[in-house]
N, C-alpha and C positions, 0 to 999 in steps of 0.2 A: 699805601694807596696814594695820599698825598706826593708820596716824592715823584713815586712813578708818572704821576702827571705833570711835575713838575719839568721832570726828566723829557718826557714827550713835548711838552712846550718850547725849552729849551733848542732841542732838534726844530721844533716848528721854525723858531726863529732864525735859527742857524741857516736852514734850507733858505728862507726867505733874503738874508744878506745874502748869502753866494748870488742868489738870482740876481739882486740889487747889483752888484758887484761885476756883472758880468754884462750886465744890461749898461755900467756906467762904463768900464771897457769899452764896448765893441762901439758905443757912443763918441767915447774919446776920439776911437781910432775914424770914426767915421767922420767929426771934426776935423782930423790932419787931413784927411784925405781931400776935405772939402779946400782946405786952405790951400792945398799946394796947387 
């Protein structure tokens, strides 16, 4: 029982950086775009 929730938390987090990760992406790209 423990692990499996652990296991779901895990995923929790994982989901949560992709977002993070994508949201600092498309940010970057929207940076160059500003600068050129």
């Amino acid at each position: 029982m423990a692990r499996k929730g652990l296991i779901q938390r895990e995923k929790k987090q994982y989901k949560l950086e992709q977002k993070y990760h994508l949201i600092r992406r498309s940010s970057k790209k929207e940076r160059q775009i500003s600068m050129i």
